[in-house]
Structure formats: C-alpha cells, structure tokens
C-alpha positions in Angstrom: -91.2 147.2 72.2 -93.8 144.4 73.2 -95.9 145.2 76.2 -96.9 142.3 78.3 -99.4 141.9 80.8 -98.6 140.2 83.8 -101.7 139.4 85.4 -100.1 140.0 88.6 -98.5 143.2 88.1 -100.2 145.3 85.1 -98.3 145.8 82.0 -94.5 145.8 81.8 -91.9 145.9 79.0 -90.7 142.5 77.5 -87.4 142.5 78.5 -88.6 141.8 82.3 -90.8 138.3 81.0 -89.3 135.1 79.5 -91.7 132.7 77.7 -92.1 129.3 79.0 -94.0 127.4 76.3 -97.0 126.5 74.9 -100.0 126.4 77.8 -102.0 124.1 79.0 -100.4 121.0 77.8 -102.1 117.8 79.2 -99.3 116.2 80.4 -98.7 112.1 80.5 -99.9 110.6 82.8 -97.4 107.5 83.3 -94.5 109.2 81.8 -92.5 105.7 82.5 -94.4 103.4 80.7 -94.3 105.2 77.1 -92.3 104.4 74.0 -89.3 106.1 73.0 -91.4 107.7 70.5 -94.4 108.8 72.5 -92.1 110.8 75.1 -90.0 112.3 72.2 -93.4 113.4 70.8 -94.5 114.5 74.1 -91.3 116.6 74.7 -90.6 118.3 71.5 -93.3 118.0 69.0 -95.8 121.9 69.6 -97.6 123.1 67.2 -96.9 126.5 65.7 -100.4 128.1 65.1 -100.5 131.5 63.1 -103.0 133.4 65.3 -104.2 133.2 68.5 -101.5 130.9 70.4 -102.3 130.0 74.5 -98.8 130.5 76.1 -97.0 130.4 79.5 -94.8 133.2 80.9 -92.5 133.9 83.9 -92.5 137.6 85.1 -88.4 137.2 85.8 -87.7 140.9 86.6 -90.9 141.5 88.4 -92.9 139.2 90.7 -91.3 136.0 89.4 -94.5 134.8 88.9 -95.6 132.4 86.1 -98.8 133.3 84.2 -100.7 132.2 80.8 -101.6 134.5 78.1 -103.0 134.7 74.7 -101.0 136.3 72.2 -102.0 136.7 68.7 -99.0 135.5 66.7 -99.8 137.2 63.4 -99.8 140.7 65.1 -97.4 139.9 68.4 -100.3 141.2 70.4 -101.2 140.2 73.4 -104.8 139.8 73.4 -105.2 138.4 77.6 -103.3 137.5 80.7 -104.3 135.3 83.3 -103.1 133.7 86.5 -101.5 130.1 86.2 -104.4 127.7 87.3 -106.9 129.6 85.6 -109.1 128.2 82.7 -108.3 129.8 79.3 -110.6 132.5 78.8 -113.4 132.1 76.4 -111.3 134.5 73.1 -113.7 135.3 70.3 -111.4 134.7 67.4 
C-alpha cells in the first residue's frame, strides 16, 4: 500500500487521497482570447516525466484539504508534501 503524506495530517493510506494533477501549472492568462489549439494544449497536453513528478492531491477521507507533493514515479515514493500555496521545495535529484 502507498503511504501519503498529507502535509496537513501526517501520513495516511492512499485510499483516503485522490490525485488532482500535475502541480504548479501556470495557467492562461486570457483563457478567451486563445486558439482552439492553444486551450486544447493547455487542457490536456502534461508531460509524463519518469522520476521526480510535482503533483497536486486532495486529502478526501481526511481534512479535504488540497496539497502538492513530489513523488518519484520510478519508485511510487513520495519524496515531500507541502501545503497548496507553497513554493516547490528545492529536491536534490
């Protein structure tokens, strides 16, 4: 079983989290005056890193909280959690 840690409420089991995509995305800043293209981009083209992978989580089944990690995608580990506002951690890699 994965262990997560929600920044907010120490480690829990998995089944209590859902992911919530890829973190700190800059988003668009006039969403209305892109192409077609741009906003498909925008909304469905993430990369898919193997390694260390910035994410966003909800704590669903705990404090409902969302919260950013960084999980290592080749081992499933998650290397640190951090409050949703906060600057990614500095991750030697």
């Amino acid at each position: 079983m994965l262990i997560v840690p929600c920044p907010h409420c120490g480690d829990r089991p998995e089944i209590e989290f859902r992911y919530a995509g890829p973190a700190h995305i800059e988003r668009a800043q006039r969403p209305a005056e892109l192409s077609d293209e741009d906003w498909a981009s925008y909304l469905y083209l993430r990369d898919n890193p193997k390694g260390l992978h910035f994410e966003r989580w909800r704590h669903i089944h705990g404090c409902g909280r969302f919260f950013n990690a960084a999980r290592d995608t080749v081992s499933d580990r998650f290397v640190a959690s951090y409050k949703a506002g906060q600057k990614r951690p500095e991750i030697p890699r």
